[in-house]
C-alpha positions in Angstrom: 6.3 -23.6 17.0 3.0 -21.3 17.7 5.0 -18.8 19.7 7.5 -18.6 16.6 5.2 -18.0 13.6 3.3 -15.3 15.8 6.8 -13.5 15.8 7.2 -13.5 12.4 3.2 -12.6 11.5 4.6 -9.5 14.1 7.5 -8.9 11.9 5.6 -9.1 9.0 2.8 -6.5 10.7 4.7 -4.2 12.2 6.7 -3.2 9.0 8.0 0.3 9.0 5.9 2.8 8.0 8.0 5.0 6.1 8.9 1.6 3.6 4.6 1.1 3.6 4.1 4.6 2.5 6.5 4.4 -0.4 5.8 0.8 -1.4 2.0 2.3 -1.4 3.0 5.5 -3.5 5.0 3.1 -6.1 1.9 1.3 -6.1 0.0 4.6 -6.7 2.2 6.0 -9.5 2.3 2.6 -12.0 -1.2 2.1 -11.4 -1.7 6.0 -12.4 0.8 5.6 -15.4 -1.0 1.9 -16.8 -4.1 3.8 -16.5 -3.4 6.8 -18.2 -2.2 4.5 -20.9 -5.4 2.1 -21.0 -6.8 5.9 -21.6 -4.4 6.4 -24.5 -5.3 3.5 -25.8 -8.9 3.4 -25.9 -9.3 7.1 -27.4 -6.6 6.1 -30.2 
């Protein structure tokens, strides 16, 4: 049981990076966009 969810805290770790980067960049870019619209918002 131990040696089994060690494995999957590895696979869940050791992610690929390239799939990281982009999940990080989509990340980036909506949280760019919603804040460019709070901005919008605000100065209306």
């Amino acid at each position: 049981m131990k040696t089994q969810s060690t494995s999957n805290l590895d696979k869940m770790v050791h992610a690929p990076f390239t799939k990281v980067i982009k999940f990080d960049l989509i990340c980036m870019a909506t949280g760019v966009v919603m804040g460019i619209g709070a901005f919008i918002a605000t100065n209306i």
